[in-house]
C-alpha positions in Angstrom: 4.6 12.4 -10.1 1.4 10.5 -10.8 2.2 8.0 -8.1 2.0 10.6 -5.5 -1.3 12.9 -6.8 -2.9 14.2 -3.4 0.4 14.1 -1.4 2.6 17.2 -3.0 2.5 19.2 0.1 4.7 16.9 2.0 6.6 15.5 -1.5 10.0 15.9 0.4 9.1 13.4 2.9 7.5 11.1 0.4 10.8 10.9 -1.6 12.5 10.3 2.2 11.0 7.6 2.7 11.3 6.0 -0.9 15.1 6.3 -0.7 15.0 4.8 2.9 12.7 1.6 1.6 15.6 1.4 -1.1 18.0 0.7 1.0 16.8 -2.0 2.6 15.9 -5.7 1.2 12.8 -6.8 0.3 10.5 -8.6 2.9 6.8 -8.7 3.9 7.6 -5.8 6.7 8.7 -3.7 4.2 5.8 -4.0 1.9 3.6 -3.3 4.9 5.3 -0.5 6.3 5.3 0.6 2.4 1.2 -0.3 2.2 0.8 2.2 5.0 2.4 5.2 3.8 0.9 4.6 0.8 -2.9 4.3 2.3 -2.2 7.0 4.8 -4.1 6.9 8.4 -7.3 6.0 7.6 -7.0 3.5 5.2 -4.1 2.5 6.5 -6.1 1.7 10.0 -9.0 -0.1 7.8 -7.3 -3.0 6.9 -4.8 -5.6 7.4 -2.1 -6.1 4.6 -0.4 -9.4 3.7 1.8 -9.5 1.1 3.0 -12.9 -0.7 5.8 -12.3 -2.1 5.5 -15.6 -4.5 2.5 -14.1 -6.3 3.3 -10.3 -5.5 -0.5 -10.1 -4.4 -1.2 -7.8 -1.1 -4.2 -8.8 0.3 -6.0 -6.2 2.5 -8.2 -7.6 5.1 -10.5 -4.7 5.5 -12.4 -4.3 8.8 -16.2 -4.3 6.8 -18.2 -4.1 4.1 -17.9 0.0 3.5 -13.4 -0.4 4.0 -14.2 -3.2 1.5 -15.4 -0.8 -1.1 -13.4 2.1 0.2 -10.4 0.1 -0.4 -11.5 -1.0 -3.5 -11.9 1.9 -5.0 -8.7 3.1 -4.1 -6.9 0.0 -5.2 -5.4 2.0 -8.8 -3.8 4.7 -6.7 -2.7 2.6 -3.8 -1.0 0.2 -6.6 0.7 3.1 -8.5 2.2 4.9 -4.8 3.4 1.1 -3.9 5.2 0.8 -7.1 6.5 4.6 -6.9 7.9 3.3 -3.1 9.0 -0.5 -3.9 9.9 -0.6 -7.9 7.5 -2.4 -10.6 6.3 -6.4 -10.2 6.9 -6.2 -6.4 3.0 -5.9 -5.9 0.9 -7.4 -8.9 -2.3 -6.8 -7.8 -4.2 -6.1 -4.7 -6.8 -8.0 -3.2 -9.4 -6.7 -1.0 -11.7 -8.8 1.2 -13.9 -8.3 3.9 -12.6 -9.5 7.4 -13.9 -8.0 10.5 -11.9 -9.8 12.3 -8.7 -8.0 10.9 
């Protein structure tokens, strides 16, 4: 599955938790619980997410300038695992902005 490119070696898991976000409804925990296994530790530790679910938009608040690019540059991958875990047009684009603070 394209979504999931890097994480095969734990692809049991993966579908685990997909059919356990599925069964619950949709709500800005779920997004960010989602956000996180997408991202895995690191990135996942880089950066607040706040998803609006009017807009679909999840807004990472990364913790500096290099997350900010990091997270950037992962952006296409992280979108693609969010919509393998949570469906299409729950997350319509991801914003990144630098917030050290987050």
């Amino acid at each position: 599955d394209v979504a999931m490119t890097g994480v095969q070696t734990c692809a049991l898991p993966i579908y685990m938790v997909k059919q356990m976000l599925e069964r619950h409804p949709l709500s800005p925990a779920k997004v960010t619980f989602a956000y996180r296994v997408a991202a895995g530790p690191a990135l996942a530790k880089a950066a607040s997410a706040v998803w609006t679910a009017q807009s679909g938009v999840l807004t990472l608040h990364a913790r500096g300038a290099a997350w900010c690019r990091e997270l950037e540059r992962a952006s296409p991958v992280l979108r693609d695992r969010m919509t393998f875990f949570l469906g299409p047009n729950v997350v319509s684009k991801i914003l990144v902005i630098e917030d050290p603070h987050a």
